[in-house]
N, C-alpha and C positions, 0 to 999 in steps of 0.2 A: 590651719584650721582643724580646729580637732573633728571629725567623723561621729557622726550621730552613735555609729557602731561602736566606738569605743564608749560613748558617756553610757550606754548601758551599764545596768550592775548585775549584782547575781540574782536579784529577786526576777530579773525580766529570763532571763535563761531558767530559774525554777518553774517560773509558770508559763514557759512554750515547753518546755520540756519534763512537765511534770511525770510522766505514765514510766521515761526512765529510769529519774531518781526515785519512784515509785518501788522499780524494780530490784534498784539495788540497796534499797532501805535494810531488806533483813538482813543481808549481806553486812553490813555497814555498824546494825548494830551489833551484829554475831562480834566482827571483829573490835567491836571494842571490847565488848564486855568480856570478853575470852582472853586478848590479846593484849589489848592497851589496859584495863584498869587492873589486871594481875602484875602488871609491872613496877604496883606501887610495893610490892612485895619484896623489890631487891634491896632496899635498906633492908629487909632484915639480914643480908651478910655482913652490915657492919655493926648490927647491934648482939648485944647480948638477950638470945632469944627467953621470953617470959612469960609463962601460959596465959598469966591473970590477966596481961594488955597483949596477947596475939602479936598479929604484927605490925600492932601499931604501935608498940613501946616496947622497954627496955633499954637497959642501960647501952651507951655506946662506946662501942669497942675499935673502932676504927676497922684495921686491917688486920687485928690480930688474927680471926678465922682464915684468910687467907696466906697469913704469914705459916700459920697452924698446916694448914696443907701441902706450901710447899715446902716445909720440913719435915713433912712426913715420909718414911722410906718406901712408901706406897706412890709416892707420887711420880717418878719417872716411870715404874711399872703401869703406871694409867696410861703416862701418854705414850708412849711405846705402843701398848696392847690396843686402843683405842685411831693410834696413827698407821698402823700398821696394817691393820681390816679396813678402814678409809681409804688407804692408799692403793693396799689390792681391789679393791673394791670399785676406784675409782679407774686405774689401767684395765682393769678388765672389765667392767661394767659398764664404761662409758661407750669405747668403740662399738660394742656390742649391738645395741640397737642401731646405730645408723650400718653394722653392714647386713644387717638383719633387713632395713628396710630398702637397702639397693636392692638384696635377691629378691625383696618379695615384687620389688618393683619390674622384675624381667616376667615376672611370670606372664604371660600372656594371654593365656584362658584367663576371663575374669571370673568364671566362677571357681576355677581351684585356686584363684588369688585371695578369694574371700573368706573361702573355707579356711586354706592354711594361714593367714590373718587372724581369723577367731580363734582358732585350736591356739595357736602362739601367745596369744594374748589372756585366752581363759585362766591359765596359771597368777594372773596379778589377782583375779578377785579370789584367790583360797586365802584362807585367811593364816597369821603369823603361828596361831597356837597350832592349827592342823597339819599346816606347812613340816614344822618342829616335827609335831607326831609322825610324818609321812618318813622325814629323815631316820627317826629314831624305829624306825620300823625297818625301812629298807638298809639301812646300814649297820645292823645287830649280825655280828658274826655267827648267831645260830639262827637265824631264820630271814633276815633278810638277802634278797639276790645281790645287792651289789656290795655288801658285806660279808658274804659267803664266798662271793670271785674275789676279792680281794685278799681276803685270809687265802684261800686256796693258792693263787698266785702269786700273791707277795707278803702274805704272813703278819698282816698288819695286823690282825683283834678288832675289836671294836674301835674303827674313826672317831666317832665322838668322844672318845677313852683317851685317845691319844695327841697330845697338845699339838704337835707337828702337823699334823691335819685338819685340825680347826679351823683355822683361816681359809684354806683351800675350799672345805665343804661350805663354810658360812659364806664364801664370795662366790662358788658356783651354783650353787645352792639360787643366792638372789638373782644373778644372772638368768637362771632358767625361769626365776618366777615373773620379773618383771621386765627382760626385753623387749617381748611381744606388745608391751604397754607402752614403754619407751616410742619402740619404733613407731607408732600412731601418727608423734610426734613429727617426725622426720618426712614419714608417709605425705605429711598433708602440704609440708612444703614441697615436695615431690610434684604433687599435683598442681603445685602454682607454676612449672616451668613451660615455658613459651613450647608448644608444639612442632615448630619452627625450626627451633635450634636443635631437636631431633631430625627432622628433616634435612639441614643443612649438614649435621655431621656424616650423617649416611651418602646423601650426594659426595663430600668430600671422600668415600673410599671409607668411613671410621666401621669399627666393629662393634660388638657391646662393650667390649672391654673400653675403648674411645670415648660410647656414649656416658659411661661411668666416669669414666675423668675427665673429661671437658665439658661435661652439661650437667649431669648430675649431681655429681662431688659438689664443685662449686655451687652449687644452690643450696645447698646445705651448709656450706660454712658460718652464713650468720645465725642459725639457729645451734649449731655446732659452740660457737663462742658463747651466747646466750645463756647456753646451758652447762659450757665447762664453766664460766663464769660461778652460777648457782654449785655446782658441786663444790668449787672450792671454799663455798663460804659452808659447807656444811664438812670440812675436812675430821673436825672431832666430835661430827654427832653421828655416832653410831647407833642402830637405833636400838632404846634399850630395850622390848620384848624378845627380841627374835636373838642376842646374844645373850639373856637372863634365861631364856627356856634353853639353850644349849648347855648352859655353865652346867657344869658336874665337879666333882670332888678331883677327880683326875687332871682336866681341862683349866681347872680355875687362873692357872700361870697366865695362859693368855687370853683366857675369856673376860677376866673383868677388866672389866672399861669405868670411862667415866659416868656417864648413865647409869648403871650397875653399882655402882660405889655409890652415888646420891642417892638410889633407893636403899642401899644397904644399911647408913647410916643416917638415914630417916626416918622411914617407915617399917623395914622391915629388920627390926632389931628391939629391945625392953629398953634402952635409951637413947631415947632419936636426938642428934644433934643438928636440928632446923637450919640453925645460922648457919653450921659449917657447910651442911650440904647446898642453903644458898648459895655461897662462898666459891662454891665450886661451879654450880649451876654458870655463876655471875663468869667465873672465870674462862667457862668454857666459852659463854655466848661471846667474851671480848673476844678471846682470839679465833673464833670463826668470823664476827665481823672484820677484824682485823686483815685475815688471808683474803677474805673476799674482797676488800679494799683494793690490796695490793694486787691480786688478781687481773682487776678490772682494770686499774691505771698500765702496767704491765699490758692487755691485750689492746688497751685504748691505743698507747705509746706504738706497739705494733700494727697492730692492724689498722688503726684508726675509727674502729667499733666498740662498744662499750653498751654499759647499764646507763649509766649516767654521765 
């Protein structure tokens, strides 16, 4: 016999529940209208883009713009330069905030826990353009301090001048800006472990080192998978301001990306080639859905945890 509780439908859940979907209304249309209905936009990689019908017409071209890209001699120097800042970015970006939030998690006074929490964390809300400026200040071989030891010590010149350094700077660079923000994250799972199982480790004789990897650690791993999960699906989206305000004449070898290339040949050039830079956009989104796919089944297979 079916349960009264199942012959409900969604109008009876709308209206016991209205004051939520209430709440998530503007939410809900923000992401359509931003998210979903821009999306009607990726035919225009296969067509022949055409002022007079936008993107809603033009003739169609199939694959040619894509075929167009990856016989460009440009194109392995994207994914290269683009895979390359992803992947430092992600070895050393990721650990970073969860062992950021173990130490903060020993501290013991809670007000200097709090304090060094905010200071750590104030570096996410400076914003990309300033961030840029702050580098380009402090790492100028005639008047910035850590550009001044460096020359002095090891004779470098101007970091940003120099391609071998770019990568380095643009991944510790984020690091410092957005760990503190990161670790939040981690912080709050922290705050869900059993009191108990602190108590029990100590009773057994355990140190902090102990309480670190037998209670702490693991209560982090499923947030830990959750979230290496989402990086990998962002492997070739580097974000384009913050590597567009580095790029210089010198740097260019390894500062453009793909990001950088779809503004270059769109917008910021006398003739924008729309569909190609579609083309590319499209290309990129596949293969991040794609790793993040593989990703997931991969950590599913292992662990037994997953997105979906």
């Amino acid at each position: 016999m079916i349960s009264s509780a199942n012959k409900r439908g969604i109008g009876y859940y709308l209206r016991r529940d209205w004051q939520l979907w209430l709440m998530i209304l503007p939410a809900a249309i923000e992401i359509v209208i931003f998210h979903y209905l821009p999306m009607y936009g990726v035919q225009l990689a296969f067509r022949e883009f055409d002022f007079s019908k936008s993107i809603f017409g033009g003739e169609w071209v199939g694959l040619k713009y894509f075929k167009q890209f990856f016989n460009h001699p440009i194109f392995w120097r994207l994914i290269r330069n683009t895979f390359n800042i992803s992947f430092w970015s992600l070895i050393v970006g990721f650990p970073a905030p969860i062992l950021l939030a173990l130490f903060i998690n020993q501290i013991r006074r809670e007000r200097l826990k709090r304090t060094f929490q905010t200071v750590v964390y104030m570096p996410h809300f400076i914003s990309t353009t300033v961030m840029v400026g702050l580098l380009v200040v402090l790492l100028s071989p005639n008047s910035g301090i850590i550009g001044r030891l460096f020359t002095g010590l090891f004779g470098t010149g101007n970091l940003l001048g120099k391609p071998q350094y770019f990568v380095p700077v643009y991944v510790l660079s984020d690091v410092w800006q957005h760990a503190g923000w990161g670790a939040i994250i981690y912080l709050a799972a922290l705050s869900g472990v059993d009191a108990e199982l602190y108590d029990a480790c100590k009773v057994d004789g355990g140190s902090r080192w102990d309480i670190i990897r037998h209670v702490e650690f693991p209560a982090l791993v499923p947030t830990m998978i959750v979230l290496l999960i989402l990086n990998m699906g962002g492997i070739l989206s580097v974000g384009f301001e913050k590597a567009y305000l580095m790029q210089n004449s010198m740097n260019m070898s390894v500062s453009r990306v793909i990001a950088t290339y779809v503004y270059e040949i769109s917008i910021n050039t006398n003739y924008p080639r729309f569909s190609l830079a579609a083309a590319v956009g499209l290309f990129n989104t596949v293969v991040n859905f794609t790793l993040l796919t593989i990703a997931n089944i991969i950590v599913r297979r292992a662990t037994g945890m997953s997105l979906w």
